[in-house]
C-alpha positions as CSV (number, residue, x, y, z in Angstrom):
1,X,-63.7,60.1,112.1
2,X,-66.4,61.9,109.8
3,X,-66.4,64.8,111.7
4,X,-62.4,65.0,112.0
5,X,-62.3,64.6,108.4
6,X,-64.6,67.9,108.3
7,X,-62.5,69.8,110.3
8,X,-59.1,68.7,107.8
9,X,-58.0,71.1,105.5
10,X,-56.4,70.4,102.1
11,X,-53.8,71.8,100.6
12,X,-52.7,73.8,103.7
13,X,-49.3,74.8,104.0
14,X,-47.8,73.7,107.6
15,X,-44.4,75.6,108.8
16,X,-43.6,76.9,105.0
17,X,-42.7,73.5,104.7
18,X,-45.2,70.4,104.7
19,X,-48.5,70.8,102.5
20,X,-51.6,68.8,103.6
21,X,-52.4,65.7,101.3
22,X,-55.1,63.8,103.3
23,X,-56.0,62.3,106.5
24,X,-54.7,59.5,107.6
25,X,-56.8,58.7,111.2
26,X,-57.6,60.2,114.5
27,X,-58.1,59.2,117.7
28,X,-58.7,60.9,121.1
29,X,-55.3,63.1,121.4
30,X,-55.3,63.7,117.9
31,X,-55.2,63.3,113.8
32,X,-52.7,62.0,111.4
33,X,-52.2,63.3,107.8
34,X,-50.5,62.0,105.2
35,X,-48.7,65.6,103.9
36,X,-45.5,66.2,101.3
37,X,-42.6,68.4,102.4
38,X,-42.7,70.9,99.3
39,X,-38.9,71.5,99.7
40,X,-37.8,67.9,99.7
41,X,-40.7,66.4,97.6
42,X,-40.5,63.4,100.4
43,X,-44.3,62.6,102.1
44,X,-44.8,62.2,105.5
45,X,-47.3,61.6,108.5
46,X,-48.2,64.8,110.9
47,X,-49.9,64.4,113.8
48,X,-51.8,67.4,114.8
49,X,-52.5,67.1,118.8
50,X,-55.9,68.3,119.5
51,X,-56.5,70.6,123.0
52,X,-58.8,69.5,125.2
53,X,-60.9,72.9,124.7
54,X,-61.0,71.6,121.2
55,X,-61.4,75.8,120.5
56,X,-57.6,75.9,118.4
57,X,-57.1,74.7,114.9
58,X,-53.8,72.9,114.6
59,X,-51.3,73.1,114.3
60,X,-49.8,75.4,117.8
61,X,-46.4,72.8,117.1
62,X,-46.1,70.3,114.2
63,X,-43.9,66.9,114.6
64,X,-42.9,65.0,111.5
């Protein structure tokens, strides 16, 4: 998880809408963050699916 926790970045604004807090976990499809939706002030759990090129940041498409 180290290295997933590298690639994570804080404080990123996802969709104009959800702002990264802090991951959550990973595991081989993916990683889920704990993030706030700045409109609504509610938090919530992303998962960000992770290409199997592993090339492309996430997110391409964001589920809440």
């Amino acid at each position: 998880m180290d290295s997933m926790r590298k690639q994570f970045d804080q404080d990123l604004l996802l969709d104009g809408r959800y702002q990264t807090l802090s991951p959550l976990n990973h595991g081989s499809f993916g990683m889920v963050f704990l993030a706030k939706n700045v409109k609504t002030d509610a938090t919530v759990a992303i998962k960000c699916i992770i290409k199997s090129s592993g090339s492309d940041t996430c997110p391409t498409a964001i589920a809440v």
